[in-house]
N, CA, C and O of each residue as an XYZ file, in Angstrom:
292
protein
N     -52.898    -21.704    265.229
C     -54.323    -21.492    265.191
C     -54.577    -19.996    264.993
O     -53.795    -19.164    265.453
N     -55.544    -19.696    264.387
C     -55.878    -18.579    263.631
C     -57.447    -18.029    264.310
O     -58.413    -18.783    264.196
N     -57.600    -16.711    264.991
C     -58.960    -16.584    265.185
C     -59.259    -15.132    264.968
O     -58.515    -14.228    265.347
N     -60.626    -14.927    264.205
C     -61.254    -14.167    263.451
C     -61.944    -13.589    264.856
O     -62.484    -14.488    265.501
N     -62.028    -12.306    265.435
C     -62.334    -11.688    266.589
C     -63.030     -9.926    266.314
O     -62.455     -8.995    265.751
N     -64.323     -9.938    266.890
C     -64.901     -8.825    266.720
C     -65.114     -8.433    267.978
O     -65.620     -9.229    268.769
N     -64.676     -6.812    268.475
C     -64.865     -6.614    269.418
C     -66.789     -6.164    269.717
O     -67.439     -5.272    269.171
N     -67.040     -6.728    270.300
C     -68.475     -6.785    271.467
C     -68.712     -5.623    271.928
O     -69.521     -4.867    271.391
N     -68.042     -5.325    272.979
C     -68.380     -4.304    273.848
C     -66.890     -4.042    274.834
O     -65.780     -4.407    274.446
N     -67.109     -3.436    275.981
C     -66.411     -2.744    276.850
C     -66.327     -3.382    277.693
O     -66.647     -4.394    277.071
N     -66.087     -3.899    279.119
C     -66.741     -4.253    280.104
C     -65.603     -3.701    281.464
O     -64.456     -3.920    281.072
N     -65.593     -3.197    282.611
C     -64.988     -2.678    283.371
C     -63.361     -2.835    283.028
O     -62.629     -3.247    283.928
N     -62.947     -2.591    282.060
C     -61.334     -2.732    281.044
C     -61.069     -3.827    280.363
O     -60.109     -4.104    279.644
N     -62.160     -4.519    280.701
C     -61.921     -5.987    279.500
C     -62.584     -5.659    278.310
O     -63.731     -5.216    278.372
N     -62.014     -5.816    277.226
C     -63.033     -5.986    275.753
C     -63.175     -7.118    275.515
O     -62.386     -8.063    275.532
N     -64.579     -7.009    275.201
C     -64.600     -8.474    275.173
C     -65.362     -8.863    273.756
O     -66.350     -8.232    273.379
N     -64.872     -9.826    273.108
C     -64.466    -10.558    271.488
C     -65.121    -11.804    271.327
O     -65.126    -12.873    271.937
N     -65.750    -11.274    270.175
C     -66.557    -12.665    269.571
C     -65.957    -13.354    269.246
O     -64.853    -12.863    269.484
N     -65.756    -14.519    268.695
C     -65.272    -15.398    267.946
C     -66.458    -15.654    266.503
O     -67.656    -15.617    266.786
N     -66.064    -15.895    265.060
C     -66.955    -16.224    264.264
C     -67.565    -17.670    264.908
O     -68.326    -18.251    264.134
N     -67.316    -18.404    266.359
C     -68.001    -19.485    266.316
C     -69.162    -18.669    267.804
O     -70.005    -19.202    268.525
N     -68.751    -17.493    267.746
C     -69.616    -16.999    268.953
C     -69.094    -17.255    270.585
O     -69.820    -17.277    271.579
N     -68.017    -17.387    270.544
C     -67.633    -17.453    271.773
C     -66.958    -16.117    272.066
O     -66.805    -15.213    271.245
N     -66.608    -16.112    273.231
C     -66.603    -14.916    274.337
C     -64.729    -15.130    274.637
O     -64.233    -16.158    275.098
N     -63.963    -13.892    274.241
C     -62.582    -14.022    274.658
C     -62.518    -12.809    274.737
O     -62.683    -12.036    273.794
N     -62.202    -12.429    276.195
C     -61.833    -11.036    277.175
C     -60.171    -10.797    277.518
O     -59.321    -11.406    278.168
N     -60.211     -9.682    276.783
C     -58.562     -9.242    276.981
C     -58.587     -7.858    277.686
O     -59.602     -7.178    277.836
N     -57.570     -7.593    278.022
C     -57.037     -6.051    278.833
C     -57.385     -5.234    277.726
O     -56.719     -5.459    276.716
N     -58.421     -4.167    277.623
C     -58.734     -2.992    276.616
C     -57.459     -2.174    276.373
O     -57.287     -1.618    275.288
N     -56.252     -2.064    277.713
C     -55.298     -1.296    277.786
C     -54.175     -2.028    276.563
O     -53.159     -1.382    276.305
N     -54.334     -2.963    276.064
C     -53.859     -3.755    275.259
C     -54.086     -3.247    273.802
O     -53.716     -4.037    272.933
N     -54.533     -2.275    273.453
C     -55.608     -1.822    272.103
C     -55.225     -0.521    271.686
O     -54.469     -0.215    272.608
N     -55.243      0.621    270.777
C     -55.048      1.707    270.679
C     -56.668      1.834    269.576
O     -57.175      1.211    268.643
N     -56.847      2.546    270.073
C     -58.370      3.402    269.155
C     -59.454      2.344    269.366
O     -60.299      2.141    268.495
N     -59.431      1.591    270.658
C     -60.786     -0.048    270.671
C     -62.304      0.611    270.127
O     -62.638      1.741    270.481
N     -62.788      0.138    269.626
C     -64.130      0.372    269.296
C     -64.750     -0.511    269.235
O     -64.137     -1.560    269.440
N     -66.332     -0.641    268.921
C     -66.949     -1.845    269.011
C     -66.768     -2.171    267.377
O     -66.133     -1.413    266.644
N     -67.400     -3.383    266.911
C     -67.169     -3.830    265.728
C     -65.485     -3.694    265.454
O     -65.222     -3.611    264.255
N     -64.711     -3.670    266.053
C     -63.409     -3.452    265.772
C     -63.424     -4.909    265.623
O     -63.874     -5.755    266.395
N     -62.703     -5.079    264.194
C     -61.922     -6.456    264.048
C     -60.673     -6.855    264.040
O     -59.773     -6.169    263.554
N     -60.429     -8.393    264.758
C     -59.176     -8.536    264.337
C     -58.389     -9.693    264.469
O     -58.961    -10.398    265.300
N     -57.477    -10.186    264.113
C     -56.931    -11.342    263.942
C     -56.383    -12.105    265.023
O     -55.268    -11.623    265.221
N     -56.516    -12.716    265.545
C     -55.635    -13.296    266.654
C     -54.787    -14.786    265.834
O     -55.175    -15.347    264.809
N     -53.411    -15.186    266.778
C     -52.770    -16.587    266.165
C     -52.037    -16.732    267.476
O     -51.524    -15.897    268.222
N     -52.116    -17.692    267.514
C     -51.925    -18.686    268.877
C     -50.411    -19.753    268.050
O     -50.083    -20.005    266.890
N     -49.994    -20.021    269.099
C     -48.565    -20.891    268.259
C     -48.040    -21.434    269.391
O     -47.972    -20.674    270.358
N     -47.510    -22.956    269.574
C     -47.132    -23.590    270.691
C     -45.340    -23.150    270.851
O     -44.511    -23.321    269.958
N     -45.146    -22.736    271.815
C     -43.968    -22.460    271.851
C     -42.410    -23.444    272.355
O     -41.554    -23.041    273.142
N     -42.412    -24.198    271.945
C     -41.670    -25.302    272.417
C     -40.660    -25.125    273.623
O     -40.649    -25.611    274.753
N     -39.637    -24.066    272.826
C     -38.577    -23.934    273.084
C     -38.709    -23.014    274.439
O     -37.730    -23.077    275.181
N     -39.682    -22.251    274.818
C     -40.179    -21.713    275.796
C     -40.638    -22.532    277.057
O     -40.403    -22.359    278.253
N     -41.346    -23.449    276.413
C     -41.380    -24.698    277.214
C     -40.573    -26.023    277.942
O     -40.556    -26.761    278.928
N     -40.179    -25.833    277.155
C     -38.594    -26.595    277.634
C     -38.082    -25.740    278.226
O     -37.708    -26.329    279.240
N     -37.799    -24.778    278.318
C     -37.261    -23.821    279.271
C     -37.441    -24.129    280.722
O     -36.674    -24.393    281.648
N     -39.037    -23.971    280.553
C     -39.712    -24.031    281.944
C     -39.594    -24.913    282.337
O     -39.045    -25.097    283.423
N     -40.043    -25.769    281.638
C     -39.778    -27.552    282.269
C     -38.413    -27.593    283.007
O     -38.435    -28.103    284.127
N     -37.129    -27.089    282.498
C     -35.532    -27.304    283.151
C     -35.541    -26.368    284.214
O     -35.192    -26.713    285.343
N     -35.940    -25.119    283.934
C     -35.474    -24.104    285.342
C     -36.753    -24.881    287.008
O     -36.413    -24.991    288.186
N     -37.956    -25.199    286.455
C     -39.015    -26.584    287.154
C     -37.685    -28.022    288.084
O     -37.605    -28.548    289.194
N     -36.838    -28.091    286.643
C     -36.423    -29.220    287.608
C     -35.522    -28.766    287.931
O     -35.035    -29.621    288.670
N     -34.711    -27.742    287.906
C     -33.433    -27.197    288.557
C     -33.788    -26.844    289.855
O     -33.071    -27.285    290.754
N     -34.864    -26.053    290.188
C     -35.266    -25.620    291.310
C     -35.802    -26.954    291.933
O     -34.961    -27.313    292.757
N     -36.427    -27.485    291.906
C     -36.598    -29.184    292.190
C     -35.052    -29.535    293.024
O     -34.878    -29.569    294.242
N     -34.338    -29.702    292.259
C     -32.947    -30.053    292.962
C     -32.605    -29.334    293.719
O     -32.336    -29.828    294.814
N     -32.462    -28.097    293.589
C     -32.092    -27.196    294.543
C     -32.639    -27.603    296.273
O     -32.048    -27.929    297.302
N     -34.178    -27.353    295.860
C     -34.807    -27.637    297.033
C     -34.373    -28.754    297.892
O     -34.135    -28.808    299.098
N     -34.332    -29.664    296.913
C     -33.712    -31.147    297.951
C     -32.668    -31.174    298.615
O     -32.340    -31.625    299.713
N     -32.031    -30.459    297.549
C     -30.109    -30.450    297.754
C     -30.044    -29.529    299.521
O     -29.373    -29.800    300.517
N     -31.336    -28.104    299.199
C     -31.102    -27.228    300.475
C     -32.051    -28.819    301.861
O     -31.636    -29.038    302.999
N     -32.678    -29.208    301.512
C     -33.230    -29.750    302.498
C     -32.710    -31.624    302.960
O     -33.247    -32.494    303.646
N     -31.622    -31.567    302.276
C     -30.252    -32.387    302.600
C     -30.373    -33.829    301.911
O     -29.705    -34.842    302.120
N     -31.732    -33.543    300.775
C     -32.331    -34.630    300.238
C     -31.592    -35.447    298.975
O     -31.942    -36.484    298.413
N     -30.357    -34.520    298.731
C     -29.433    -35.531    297.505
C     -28.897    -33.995    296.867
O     -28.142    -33.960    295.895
């Protein structure tokens, strides 16, 4: 996913970003070099699978663990 983002304004270190559908997405300003308003810019979002599966296994490893410490199998 692909999003078209204009920066808004400032707000106590959040900048916060239009969307061309007008919605509101606030990021860390410390995230930015030269932020200005009307600053544009691209955002892309991408599902990370393999990251996910990650989590999901080290989720059930620790799962076992726990049982294993609390004499559960």
């Amino acid at each position: 996913m692909k999003k078209e983002l204009t920066l808004d304004r400032i707000e106590e270190k959040m900048a916060v970003f239009l969307t061309e559908e007008e919605e509101e997405i606030r990021l860390p300003a410390a995230w930015f070099e030269d932020l200005h308003e009307g600053m544009a810019i691209d955002m892309s979002l991408a599902e990370n699978e393999d990251r996910e599966a990650a989590s999901l296994q080290e989720a059930e490893d620790l799962l076992v663990e726990i049982k294993r410490m609390n004499g559960g199998g």
